[in-house]
DSSP file (Angstrom, degrees, kcal/mol; ACC not computed):
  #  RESIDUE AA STRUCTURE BP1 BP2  ACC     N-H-->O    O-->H-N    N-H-->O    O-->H-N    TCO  KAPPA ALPHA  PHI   PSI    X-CA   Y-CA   Z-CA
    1    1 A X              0   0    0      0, 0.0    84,-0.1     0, 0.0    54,-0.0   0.000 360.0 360.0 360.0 129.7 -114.5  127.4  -53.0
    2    2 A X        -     0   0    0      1,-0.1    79,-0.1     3,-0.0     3,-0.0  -0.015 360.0 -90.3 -62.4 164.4 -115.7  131.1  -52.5
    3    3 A X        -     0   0    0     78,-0.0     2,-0.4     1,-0.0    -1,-0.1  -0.020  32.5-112.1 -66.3-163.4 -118.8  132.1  -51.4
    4    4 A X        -     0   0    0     70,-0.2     2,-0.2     4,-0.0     3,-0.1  -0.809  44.4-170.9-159.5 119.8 -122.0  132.9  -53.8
    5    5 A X     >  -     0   0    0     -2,-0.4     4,-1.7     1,-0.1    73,-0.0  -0.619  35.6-121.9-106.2 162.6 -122.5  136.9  -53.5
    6    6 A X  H  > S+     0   0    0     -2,-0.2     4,-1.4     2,-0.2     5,-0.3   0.829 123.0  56.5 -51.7 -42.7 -125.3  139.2  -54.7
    7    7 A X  H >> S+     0   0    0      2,-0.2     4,-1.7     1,-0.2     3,-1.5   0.973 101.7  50.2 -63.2 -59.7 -122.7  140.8  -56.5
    8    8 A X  H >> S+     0   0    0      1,-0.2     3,-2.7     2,-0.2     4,-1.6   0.856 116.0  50.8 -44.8 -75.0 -121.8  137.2  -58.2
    9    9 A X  H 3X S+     0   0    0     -4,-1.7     4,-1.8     1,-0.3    -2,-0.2   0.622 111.8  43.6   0.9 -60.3 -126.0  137.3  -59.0
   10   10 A X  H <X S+     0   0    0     -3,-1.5     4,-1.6    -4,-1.4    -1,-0.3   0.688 114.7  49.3-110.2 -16.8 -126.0  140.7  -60.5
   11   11 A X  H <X S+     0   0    0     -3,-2.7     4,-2.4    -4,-1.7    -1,-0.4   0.864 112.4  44.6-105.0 -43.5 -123.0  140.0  -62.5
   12   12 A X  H  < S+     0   0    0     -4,-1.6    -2,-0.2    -5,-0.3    -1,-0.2   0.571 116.6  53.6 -81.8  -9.9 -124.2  136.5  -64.0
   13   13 A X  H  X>S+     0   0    0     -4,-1.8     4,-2.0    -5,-0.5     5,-1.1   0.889 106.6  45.7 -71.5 -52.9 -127.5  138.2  -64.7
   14   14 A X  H  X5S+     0   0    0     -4,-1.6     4,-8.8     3,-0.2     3,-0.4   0.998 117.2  42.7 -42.3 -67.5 -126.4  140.9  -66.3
   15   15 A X  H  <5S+     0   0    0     -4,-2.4    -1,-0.2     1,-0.3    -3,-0.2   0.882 122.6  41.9 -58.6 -28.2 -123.8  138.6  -68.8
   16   16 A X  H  45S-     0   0    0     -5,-0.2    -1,-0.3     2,-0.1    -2,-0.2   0.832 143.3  -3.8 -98.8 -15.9 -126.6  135.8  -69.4
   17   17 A X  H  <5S-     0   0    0     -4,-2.0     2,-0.3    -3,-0.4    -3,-0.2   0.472  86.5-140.4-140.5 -10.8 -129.7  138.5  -69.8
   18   18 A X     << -     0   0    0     -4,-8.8     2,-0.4    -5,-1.1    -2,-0.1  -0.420  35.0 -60.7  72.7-135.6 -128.6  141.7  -69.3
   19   19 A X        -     0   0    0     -2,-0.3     2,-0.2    -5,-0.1     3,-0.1  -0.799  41.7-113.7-167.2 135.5 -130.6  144.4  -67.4
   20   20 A X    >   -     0   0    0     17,-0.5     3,-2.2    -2,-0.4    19,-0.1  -0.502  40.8-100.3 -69.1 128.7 -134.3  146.2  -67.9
   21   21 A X  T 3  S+     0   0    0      1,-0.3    -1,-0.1    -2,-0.2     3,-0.1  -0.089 112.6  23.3 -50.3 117.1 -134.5  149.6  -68.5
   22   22 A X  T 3  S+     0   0    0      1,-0.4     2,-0.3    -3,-0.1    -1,-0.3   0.457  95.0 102.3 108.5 -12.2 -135.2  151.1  -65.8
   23   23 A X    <   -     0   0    0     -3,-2.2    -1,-0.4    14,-0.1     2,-0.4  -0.874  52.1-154.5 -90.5 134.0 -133.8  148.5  -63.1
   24   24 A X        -     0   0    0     -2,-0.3    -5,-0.0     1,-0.2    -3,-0.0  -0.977   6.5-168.8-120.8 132.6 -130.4  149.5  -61.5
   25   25 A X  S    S+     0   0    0     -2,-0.4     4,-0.3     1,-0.1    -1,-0.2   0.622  84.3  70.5 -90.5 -14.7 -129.3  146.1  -60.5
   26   26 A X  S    S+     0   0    0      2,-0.1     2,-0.2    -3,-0.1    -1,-0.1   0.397  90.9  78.8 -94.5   7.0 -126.6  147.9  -58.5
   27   27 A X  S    S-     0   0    0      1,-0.1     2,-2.7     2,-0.0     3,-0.2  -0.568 111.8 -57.4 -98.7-174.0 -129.6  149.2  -55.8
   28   28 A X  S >  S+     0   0    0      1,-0.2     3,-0.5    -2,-0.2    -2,-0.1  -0.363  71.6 150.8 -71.1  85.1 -131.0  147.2  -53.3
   29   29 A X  G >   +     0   0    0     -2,-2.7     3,-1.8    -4,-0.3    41,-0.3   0.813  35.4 107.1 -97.5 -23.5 -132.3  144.3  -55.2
   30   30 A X  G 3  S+     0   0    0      1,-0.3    41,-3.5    -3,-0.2    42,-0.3   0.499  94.6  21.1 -27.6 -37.3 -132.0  141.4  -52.4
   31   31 A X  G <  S+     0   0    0     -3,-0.5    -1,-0.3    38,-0.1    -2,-0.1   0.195  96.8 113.0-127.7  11.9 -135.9  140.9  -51.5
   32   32 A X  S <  S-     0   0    0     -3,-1.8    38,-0.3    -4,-0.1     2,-0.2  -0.404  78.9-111.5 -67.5 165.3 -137.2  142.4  -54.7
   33   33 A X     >  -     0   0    0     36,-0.2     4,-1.5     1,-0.1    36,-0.2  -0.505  20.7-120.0 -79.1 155.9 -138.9  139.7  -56.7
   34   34 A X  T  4>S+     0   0    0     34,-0.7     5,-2.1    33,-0.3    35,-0.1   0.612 119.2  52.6 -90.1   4.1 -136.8  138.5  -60.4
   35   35 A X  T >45S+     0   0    0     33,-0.3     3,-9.5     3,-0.2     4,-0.2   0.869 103.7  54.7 -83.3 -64.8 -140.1  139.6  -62.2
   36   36 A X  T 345S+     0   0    0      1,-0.4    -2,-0.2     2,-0.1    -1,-0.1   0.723 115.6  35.9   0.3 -78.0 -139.8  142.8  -60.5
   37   37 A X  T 3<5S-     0   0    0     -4,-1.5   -17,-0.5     1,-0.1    -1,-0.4   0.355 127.7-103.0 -78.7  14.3 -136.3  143.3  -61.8
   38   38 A X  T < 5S+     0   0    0     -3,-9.5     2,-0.3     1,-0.2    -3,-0.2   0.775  70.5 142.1  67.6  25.3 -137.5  141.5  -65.4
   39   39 A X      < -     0   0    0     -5,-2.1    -1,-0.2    -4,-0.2    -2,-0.1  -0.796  31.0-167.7 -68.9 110.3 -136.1  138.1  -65.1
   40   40 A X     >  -     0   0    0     -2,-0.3     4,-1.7     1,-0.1    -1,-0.0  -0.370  41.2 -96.4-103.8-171.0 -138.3  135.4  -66.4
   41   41 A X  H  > S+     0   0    0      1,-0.2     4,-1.5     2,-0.2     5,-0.3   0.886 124.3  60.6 -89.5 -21.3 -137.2  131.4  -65.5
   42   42 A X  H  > S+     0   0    0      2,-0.2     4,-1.6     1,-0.2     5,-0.3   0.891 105.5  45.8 -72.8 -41.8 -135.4  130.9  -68.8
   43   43 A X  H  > S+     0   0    0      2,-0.2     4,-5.0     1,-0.2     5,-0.3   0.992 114.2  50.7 -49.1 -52.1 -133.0  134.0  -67.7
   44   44 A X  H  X S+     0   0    0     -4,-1.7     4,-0.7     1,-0.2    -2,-0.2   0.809 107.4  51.0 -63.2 -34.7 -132.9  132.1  -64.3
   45   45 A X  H  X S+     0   0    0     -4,-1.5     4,-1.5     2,-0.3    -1,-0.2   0.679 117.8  43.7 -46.4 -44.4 -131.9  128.3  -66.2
   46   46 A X  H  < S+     0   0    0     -4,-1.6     5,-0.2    -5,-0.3    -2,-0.2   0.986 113.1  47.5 -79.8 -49.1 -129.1  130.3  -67.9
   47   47 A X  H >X S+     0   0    0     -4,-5.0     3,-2.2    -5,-0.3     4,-0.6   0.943 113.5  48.6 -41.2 -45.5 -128.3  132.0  -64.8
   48   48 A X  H >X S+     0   0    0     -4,-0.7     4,-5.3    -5,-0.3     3,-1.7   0.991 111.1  54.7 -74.0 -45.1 -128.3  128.4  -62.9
   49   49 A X  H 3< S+     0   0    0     -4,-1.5    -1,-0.3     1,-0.3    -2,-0.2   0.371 103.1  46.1 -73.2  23.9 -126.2  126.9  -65.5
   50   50 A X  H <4 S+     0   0    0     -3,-2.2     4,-0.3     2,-0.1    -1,-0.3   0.040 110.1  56.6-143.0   3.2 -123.3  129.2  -65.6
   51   51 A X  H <X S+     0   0    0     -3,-1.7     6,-1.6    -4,-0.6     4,-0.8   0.407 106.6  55.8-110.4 -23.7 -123.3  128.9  -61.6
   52   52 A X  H  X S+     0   0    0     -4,-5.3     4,-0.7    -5,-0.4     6,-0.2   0.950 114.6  35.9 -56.4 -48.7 -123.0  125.1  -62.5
   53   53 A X  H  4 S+     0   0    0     -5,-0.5    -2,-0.1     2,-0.2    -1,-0.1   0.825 121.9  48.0 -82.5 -11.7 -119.9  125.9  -64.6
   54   54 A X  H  4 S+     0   0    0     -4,-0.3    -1,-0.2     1,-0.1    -3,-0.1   0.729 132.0   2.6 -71.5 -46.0 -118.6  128.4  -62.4
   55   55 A X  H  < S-     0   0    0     -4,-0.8    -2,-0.2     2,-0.1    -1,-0.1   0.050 100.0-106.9-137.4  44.2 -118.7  127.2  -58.9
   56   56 A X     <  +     0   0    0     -4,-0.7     2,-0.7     1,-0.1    -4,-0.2   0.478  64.1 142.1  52.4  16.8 -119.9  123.6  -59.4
   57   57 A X        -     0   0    0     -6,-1.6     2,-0.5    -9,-0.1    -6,-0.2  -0.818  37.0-154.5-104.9 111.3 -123.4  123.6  -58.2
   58   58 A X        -     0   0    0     -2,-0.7     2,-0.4    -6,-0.2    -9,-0.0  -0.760  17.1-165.8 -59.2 111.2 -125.9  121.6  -59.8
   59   59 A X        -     0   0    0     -2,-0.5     2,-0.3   -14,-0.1    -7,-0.0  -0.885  22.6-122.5 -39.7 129.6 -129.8  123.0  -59.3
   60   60 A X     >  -     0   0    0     -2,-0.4     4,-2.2     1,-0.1     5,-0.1  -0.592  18.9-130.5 -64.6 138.8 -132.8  121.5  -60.0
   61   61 A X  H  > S+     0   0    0     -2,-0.3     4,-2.2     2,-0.2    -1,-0.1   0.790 110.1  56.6 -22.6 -55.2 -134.7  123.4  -62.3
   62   62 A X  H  > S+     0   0    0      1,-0.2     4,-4.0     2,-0.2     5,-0.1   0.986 110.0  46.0 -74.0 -65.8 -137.8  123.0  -59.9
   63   63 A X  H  > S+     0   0    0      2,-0.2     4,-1.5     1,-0.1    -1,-0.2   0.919 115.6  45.3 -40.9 -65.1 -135.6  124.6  -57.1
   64   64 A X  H >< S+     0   0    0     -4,-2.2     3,-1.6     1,-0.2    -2,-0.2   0.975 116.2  49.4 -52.8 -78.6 -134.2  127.6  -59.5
   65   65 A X  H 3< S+     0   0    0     -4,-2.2    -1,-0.2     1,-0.2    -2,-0.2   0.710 107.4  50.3   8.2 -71.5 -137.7  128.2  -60.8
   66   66 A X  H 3< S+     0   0    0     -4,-4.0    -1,-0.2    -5,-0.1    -2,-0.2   0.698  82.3 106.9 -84.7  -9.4 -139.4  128.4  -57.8
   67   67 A X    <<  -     0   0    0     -3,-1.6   -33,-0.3    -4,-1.5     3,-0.1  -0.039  47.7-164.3 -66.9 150.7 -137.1  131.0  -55.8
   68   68 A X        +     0   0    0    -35,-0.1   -34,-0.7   -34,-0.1     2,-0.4   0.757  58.4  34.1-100.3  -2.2 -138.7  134.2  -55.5
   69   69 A X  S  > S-     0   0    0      1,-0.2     4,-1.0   -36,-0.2   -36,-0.2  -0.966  77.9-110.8-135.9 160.7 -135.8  137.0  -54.5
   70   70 A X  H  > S+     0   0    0     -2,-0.4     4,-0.8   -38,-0.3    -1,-0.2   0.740 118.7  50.6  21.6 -88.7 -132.2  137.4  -55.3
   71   71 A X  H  > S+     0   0    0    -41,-3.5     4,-1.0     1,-0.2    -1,-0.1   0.868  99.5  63.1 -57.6 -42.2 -131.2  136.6  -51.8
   72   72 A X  H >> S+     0   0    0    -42,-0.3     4,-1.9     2,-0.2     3,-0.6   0.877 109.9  43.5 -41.4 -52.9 -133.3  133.4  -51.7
   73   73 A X  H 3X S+     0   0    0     -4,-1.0     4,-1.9     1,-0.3     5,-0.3   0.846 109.6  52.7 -80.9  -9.5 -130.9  132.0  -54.7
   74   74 A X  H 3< S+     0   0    0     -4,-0.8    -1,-0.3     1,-0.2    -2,-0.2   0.743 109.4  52.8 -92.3  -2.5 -127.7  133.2  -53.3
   75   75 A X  H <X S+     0   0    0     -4,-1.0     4,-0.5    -3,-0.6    -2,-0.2   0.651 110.6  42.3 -61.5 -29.9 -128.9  131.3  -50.4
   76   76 A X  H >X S+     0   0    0     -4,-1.9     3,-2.4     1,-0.2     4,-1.6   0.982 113.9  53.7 -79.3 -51.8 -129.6  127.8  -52.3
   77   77 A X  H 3X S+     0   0    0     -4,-1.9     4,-2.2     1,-0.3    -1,-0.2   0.754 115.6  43.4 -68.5 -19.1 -126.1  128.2  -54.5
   78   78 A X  H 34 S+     0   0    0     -5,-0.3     4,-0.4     2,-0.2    -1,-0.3   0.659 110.9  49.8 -98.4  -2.5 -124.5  128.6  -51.0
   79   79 A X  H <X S+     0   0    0     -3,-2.4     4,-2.2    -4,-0.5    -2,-0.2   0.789 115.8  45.2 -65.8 -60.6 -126.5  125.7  -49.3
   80   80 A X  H  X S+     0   0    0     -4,-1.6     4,-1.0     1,-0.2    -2,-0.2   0.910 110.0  54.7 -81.1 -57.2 -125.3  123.7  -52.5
   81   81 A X  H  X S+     0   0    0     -4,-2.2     4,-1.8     2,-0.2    -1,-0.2   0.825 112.9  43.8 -43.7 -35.9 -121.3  125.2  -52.0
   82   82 A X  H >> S+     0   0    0     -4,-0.4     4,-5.9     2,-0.2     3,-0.6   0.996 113.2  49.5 -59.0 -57.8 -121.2  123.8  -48.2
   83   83 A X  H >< S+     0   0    0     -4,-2.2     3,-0.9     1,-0.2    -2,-0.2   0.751 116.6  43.6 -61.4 -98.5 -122.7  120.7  -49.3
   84   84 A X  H 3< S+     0   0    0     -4,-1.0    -1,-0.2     1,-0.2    -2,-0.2   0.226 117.0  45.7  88.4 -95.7 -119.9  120.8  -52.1
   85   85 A X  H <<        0   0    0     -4,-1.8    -1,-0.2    -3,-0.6    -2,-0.2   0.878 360.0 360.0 -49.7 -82.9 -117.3  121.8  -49.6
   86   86 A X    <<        0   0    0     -4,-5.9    -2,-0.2    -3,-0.9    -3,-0.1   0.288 360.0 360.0 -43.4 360.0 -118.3  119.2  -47.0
């Protein structure tokens, strides 16, 4: 299974929520917050379920919810791919 990128992020943000005026998701968005960039947890739930049907990784809610950056969820969905994998 391939890896979990930002670039996968910014790309299943976009398609499930789109992007706020005035955020370029294509800058350095890694340790920004998703309120920052104007992501609320129902964007993130859509997000987490379309990284279920995409690469097969299951999140809790709780888990999805609570990350605060970018990188932090493209760390759990690649935590989740090893486990997965393994």
């Amino acid at each position: 299974m391939a890896e979990f990128t930002l670039d996968s992020l910014k790309r299943l943000l976009r398609e499930v929520a789109g992007e706020e005026e005035g955020v370029d998701l294509d800058s350095e968005i890694a340790s920004a917050t998703f309120e920052q960039l104007g992501y609320d947890s129902l964007a993130l739930l859509e997000a987490s379920a379309r990284i279920k049907r995409e690469y097969g990784v299951a999140l809790a809610d709780d888990d999805v919810t609570s990350v605060g950056s970018p990188s932090e969820l493209v760390d759990l969905v690649n935590e989740g791919l090893n486990v997965t994998a393994g």
